[in-house]
CHARMM-style PDB file with segment names, atoms N, HN, CA, C and O in Angstrom:
ATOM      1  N   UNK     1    -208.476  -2.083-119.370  1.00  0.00      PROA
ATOM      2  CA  UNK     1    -208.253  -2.860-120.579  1.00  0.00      PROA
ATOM      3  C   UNK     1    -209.084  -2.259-121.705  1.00  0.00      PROA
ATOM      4  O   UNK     1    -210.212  -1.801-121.525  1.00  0.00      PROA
ATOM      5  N   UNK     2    -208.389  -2.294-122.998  1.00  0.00      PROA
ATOM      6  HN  UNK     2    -207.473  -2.666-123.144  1.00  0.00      PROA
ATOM      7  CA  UNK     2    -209.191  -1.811-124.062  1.00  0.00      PROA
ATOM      8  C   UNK     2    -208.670  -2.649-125.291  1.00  0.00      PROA
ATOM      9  O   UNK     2    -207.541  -3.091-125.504  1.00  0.00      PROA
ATOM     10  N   UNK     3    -209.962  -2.746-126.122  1.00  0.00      PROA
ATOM     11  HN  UNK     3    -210.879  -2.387-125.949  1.00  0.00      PROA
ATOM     12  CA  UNK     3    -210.191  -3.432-127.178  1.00  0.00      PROA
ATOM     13  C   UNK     3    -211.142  -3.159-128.377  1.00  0.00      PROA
ATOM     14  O   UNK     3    -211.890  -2.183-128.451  1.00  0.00      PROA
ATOM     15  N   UNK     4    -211.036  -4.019-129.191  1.00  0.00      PROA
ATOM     16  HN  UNK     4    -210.429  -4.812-129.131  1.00  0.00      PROA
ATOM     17  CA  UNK     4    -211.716  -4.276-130.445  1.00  0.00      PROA
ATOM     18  C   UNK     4    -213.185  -5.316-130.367  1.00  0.00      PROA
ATOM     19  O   UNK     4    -213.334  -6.417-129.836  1.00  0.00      PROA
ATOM     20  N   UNK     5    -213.824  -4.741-130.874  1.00  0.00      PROA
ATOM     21  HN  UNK     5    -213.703  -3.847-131.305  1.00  0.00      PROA
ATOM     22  CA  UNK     5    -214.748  -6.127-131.209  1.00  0.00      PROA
ATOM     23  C   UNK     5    -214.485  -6.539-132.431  1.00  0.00      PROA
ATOM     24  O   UNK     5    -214.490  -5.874-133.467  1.00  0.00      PROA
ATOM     25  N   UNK     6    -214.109  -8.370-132.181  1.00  0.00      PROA
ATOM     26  HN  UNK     6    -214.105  -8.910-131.340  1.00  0.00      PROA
ATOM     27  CA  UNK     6    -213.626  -8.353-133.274  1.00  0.00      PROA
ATOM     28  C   UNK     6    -214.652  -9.434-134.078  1.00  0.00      PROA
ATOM     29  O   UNK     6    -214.273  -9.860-135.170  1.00  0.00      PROA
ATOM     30  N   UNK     7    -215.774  -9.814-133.605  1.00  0.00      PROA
ATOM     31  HN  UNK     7    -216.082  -9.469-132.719  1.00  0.00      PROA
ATOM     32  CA  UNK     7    -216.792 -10.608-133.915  1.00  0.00      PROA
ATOM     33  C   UNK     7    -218.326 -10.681-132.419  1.00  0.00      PROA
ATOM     34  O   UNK     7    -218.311 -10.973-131.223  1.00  0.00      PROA
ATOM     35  N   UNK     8    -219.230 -10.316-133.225  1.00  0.00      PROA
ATOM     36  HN  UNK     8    -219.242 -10.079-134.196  1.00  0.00      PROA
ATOM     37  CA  UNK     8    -220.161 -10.479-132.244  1.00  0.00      PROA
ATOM     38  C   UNK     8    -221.095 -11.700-132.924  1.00  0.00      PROA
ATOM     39  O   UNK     8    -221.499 -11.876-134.074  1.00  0.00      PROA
ATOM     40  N   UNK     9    -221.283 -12.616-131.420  1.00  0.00      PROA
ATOM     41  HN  UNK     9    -220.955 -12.473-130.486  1.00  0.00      PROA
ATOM     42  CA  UNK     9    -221.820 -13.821-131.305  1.00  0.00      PROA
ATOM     43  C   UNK     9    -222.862 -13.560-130.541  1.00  0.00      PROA
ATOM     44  O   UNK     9    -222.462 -13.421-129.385  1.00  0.00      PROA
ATOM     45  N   UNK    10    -224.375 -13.384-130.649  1.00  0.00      PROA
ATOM     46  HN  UNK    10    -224.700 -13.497-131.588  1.00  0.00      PROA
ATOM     47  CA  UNK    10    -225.622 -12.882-130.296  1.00  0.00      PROA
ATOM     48  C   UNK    10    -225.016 -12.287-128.708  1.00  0.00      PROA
ATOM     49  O   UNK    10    -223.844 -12.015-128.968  1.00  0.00      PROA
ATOM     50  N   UNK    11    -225.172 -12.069-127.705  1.00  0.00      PROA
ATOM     51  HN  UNK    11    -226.124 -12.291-127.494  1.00  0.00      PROA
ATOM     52  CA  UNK    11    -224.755 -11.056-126.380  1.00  0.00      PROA
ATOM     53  C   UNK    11    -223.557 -11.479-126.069  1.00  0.00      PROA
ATOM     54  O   UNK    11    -223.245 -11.314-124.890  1.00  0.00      PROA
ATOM     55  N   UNK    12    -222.647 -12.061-126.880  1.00  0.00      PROA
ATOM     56  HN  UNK    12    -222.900 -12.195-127.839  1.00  0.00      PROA
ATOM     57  CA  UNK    12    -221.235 -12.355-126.463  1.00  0.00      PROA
ATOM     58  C   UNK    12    -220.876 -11.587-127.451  1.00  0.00      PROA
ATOM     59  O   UNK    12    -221.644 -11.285-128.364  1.00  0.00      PROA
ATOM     60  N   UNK    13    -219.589 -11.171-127.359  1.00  0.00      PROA
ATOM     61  HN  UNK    13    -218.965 -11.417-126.617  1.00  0.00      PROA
ATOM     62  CA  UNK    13    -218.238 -10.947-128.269  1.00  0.00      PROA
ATOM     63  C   UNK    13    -216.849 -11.263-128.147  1.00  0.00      PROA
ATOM     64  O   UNK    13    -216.212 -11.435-127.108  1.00  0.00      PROA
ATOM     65  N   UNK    14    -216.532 -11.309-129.098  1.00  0.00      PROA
ATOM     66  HN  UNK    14    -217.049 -11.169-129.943  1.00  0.00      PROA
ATOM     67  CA  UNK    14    -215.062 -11.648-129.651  1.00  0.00      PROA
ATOM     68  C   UNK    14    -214.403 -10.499-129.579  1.00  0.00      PROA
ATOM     69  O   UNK    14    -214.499  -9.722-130.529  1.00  0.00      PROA
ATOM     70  N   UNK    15    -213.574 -10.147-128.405  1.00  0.00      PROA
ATOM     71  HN  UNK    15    -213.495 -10.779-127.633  1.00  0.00      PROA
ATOM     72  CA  UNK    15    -212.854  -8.676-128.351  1.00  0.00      PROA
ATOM     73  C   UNK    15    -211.013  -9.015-128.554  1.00  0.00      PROA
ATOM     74  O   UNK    15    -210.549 -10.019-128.012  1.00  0.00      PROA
ATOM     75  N   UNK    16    -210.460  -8.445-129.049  1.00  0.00      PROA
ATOM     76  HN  UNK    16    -210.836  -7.630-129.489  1.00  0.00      PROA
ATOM     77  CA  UNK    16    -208.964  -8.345-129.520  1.00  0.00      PROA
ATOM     78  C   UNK    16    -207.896  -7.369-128.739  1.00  0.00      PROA
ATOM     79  O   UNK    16    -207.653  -6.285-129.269  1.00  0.00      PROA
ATOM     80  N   UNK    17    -207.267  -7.698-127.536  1.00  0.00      PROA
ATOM     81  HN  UNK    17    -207.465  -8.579-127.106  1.00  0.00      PROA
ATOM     82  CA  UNK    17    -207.113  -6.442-126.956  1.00  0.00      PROA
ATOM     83  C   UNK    17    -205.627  -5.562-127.785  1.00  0.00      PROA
ATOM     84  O   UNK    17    -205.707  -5.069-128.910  1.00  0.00      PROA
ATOM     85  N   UNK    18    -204.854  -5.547-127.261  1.00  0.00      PROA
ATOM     86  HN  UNK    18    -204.789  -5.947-126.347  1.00  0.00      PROA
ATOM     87  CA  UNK    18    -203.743  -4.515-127.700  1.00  0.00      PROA
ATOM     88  C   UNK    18    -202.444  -5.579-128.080  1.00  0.00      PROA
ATOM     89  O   UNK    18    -201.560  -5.287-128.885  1.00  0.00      PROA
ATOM     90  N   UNK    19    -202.515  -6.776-127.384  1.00  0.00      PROA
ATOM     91  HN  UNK    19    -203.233  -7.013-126.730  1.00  0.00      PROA
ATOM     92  CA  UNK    19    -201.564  -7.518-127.438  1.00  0.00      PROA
ATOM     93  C   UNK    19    -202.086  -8.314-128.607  1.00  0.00      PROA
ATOM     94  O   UNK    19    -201.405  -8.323-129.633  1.00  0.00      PROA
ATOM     95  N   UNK    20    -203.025  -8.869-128.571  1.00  0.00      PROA
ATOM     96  HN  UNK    20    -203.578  -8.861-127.738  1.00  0.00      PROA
ATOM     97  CA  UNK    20    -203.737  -9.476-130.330  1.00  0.00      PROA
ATOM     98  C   UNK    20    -204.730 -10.509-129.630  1.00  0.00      PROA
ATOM     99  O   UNK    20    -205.555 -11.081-130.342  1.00  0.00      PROA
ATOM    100  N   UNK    21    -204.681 -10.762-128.289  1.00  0.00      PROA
ATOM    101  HN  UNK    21    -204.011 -10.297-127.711  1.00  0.00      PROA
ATOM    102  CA  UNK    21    -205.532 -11.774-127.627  1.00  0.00      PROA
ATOM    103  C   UNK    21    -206.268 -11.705-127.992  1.00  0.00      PROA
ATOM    104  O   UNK    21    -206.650 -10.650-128.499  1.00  0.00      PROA
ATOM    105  N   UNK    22    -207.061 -12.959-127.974  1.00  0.00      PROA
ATOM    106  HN  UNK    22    -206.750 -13.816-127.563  1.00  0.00      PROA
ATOM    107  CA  UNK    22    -208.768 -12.736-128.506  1.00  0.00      PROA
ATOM    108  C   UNK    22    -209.445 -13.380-126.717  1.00  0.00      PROA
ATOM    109  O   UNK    22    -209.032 -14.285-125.992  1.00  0.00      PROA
ATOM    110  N   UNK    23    -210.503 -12.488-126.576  1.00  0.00      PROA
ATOM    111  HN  UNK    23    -210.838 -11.753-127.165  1.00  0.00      PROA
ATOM    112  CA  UNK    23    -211.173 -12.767-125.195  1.00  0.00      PROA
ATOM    113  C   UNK    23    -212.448 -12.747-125.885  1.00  0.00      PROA
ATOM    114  O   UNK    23    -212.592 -12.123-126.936  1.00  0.00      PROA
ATOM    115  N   UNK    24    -213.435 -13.446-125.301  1.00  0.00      PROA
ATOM    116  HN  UNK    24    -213.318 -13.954-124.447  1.00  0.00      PROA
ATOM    117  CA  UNK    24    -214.649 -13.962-124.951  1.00  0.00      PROA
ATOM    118  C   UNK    24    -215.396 -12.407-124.148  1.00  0.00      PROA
ATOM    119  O   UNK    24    -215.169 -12.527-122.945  1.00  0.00      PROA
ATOM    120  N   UNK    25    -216.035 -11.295-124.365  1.00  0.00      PROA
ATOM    121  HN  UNK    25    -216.219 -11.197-125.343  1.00  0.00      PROA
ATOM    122  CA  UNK    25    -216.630 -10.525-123.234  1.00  0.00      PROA
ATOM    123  C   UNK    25    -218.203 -10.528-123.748  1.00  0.00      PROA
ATOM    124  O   UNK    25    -218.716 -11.016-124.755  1.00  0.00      PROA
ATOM    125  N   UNK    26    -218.731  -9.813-122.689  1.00  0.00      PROA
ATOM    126  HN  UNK    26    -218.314  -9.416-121.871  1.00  0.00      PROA
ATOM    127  CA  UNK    26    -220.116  -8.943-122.839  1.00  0.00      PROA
ATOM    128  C   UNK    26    -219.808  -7.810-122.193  1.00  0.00      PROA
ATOM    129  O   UNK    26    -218.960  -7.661-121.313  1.00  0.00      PROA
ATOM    130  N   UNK    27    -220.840  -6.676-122.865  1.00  0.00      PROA
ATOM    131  HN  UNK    27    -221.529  -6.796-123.579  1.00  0.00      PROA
ATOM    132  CA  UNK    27    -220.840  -5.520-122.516  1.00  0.00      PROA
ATOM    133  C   UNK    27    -222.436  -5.282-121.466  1.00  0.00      PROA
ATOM    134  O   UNK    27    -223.629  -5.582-121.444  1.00  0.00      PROA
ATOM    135  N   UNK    28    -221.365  -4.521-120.699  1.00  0.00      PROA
ATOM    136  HN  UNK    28    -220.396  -4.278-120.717  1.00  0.00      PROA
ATOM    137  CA  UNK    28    -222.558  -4.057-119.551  1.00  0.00      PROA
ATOM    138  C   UNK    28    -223.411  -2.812-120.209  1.00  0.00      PROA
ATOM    139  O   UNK    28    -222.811  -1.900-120.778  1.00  0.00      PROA
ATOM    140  N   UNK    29    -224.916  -2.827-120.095  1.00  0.00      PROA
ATOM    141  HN  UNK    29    -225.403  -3.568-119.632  1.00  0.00      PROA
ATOM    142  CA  UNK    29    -226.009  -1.717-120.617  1.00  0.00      PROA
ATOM    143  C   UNK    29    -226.429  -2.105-121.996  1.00  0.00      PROA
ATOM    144  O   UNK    29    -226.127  -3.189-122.495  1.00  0.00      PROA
ATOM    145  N   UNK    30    -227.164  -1.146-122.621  1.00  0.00      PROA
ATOM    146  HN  UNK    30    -227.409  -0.266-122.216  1.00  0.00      PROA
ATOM    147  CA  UNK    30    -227.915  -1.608-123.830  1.00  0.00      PROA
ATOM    148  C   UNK    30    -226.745  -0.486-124.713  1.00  0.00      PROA
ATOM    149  O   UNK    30    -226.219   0.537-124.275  1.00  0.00      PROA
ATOM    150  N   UNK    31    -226.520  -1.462-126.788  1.00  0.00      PROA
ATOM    151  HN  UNK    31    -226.947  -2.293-127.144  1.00  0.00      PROA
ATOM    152  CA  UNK    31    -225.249  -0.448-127.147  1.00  0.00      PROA
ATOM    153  C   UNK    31    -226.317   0.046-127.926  1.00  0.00      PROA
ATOM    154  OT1 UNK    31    -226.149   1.025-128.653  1.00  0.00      PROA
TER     155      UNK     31
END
């Protein structure tokens, strides 16, 4: 799966994938 960040909420984000969904993720490691 691949996406956008489309808003970051302190270690959460708002990611947008290809279809326009908006998902809830965190990223694994330091960015």
């Amino acid at each position: 799966m691949t996406g956008l960040v489309y808003k970051s909420t302190g270690s959460w984000y708002i990611v947008r994938d290809e279809k326009g969904q908006l998902w809830n993720a965190r990223m694994k490691g330091v960015l």
